[in-house]
C-alpha positions in Angstrom: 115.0 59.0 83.0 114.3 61.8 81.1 114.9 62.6 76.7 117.9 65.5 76.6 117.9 65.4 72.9 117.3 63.8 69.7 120.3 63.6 67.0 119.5 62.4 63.5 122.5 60.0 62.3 120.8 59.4 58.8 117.6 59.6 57.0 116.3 56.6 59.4 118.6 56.9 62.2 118.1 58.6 65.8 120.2 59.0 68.6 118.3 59.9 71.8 120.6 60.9 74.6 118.8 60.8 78.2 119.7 63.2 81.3 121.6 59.7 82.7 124.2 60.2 79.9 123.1 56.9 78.2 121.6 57.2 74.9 119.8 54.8 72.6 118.9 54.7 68.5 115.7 54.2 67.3 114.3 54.3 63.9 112.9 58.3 63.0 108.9 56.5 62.6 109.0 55.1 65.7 109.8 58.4 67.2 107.3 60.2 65.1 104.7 57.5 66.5 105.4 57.6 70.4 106.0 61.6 70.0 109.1 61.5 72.1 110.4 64.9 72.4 113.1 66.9 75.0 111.9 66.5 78.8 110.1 63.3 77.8 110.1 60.9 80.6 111.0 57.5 79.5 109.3 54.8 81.9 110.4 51.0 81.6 108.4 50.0 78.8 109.8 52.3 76.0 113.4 51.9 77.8 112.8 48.5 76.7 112.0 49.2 73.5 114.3 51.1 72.8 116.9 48.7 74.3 115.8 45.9 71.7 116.3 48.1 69.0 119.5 49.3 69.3 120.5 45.8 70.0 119.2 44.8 67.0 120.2 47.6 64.6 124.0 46.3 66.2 123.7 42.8 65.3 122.5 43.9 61.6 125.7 46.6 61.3 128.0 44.0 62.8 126.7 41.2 60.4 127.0 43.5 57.5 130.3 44.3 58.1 131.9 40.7 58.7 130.1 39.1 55.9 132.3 39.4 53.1 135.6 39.6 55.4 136.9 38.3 58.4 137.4 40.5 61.2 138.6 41.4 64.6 136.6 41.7 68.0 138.4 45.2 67.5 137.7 46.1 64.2 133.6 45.4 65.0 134.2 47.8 67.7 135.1 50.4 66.2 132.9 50.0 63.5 130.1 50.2 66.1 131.7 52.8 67.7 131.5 55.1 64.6 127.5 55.0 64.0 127.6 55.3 67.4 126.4 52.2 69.1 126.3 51.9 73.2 129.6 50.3 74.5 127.4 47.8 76.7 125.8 46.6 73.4 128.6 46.8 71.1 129.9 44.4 74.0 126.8 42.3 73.8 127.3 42.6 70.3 130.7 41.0 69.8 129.9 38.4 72.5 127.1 36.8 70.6 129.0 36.7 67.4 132.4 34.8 69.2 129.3 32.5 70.7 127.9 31.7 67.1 131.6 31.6 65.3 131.1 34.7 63.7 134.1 36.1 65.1 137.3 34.1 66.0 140.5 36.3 66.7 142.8 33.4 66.9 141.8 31.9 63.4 142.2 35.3 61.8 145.3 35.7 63.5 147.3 33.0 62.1 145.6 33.8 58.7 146.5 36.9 58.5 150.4 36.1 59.9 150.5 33.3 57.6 149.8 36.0 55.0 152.3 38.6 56.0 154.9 35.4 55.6 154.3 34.9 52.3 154.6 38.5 51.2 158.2 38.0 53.2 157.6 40.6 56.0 160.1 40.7 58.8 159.1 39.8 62.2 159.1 43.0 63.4 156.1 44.3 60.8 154.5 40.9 61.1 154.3 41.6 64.9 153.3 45.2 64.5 150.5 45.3 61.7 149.1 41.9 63.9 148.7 44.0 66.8 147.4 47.1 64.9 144.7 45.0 64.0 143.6 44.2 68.0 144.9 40.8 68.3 146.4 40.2 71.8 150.0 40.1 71.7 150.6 37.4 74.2 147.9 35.4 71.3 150.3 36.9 68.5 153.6 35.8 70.1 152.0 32.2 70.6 151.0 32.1 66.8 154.6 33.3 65.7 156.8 30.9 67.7 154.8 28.0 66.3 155.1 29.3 62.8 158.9 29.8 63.3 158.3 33.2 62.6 161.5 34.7 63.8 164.0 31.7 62.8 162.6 31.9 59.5 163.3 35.4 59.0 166.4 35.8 57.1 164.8 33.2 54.4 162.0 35.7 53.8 164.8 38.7 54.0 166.7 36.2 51.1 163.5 36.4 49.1 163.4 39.8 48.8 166.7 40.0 47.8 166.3 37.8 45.2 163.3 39.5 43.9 165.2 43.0 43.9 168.5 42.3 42.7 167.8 39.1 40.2 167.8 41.6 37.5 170.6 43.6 37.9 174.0 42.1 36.3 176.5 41.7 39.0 175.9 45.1 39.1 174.7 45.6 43.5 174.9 48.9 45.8 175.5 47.1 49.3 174.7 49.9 51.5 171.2 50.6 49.5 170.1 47.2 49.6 170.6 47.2 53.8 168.9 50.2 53.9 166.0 49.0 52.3 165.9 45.2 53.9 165.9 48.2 57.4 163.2 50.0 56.1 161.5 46.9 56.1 161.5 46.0 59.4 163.9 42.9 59.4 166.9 42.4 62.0 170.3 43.0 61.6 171.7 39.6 61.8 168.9 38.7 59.6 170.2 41.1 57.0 173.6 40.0 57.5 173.3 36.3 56.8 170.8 36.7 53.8 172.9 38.8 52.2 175.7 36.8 52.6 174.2 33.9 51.7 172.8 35.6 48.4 176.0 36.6 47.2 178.0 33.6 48.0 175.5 31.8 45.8 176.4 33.7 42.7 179.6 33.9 43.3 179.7 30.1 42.9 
């Protein structure tokens, strides 16, 4: 296997890509200090090297990047992607922080769904934003249906109605408010009962 090229990523960052199409980082002394250059023939022992670390420099990004928020197995990869990292490590990567409970996609799952409840998102944008974020949808679904996500819907559509016409006198523009209760993401029939039920209640 044989150096291409060297590709500075920062002031202590290198990329070497090899005539194999993989490519490794390294920190710029090293390279300095084994004199690696284009054409260089790269035997086991420095593969190796090399190897350890770029694994390393991933598990130092990856804890960075998780320790003061929870992510997803997705969001880590991309992040890794980005610098870049090798997709076999970034693999390697994620797998050793699920193993050590660095990572859990099901517990940030349902705290992150139990989050869009309380800010009253409709199912639709709960659903949505969840899988934006690289959670499984099959593991999404499963989280929403034992939340009640869906028959709870037109209580978190009543909310917001609440919140956006409790100050306005009897005074209410019908069509507006679907509009906006649409824009949001929430059903029809949702829409429908909330705002019925609204109304009747100050009617009363």
């Amino acid at each position: 296997m044989k150096l291409m090229r060297v590709e500075k990523i920062n002031k202590r960052l290198r990329r070497l890509v090899t005539d194999c199409e993989d490519f490794y980082l390294c920190d710029s002394k090293w390279l300095e200090t084994n004199r690696l250059e284009n054409d260089f023939e790269i035997d086991d022992e420095i593969e190796e090297e090399l190897k350890e670390f770029t694994e390393a420099y991933s598990l130092e990004r990856t804890l960075k990047y998780i320790e003061f928020k929870r992510r997803t197995e997705k969001e880590v990869s991309d992040h890794l992607k980005k610098i870049p990292v090798p997709e076999d490590i970034i693999r390697t990567s994620i797998l050793k922080m699920v193993e050590y409970g660095m990572l859990d996609d099901e517990l940030y799952a349902r705290d992150y769904i139990e989050e869009l409840i309380e800010k009253n998102q409709s199912t639709y944008v709960i659903k949505m934003k969840s899988i934006n974020k690289g959670i499984k949808e099959s593991l999404v679904e499963s989280i929403m249906a034992e939340l009640n996500v869906v028959e709870n819907e037109g209580f978190r559509a009543l909310r917001l109605i609440e919140k956006r016409c409790g100050n306005r006198d009897g005074k209410h523009d019908f069509n507006k408010l679907r509009q906006y209760l649409y824009g949001k993401g929430f059903s029809t029939d949702s829409i429908r009962k909330s705002m019925e039920n609204y109304f009747k209640g100050i009617a009363q």
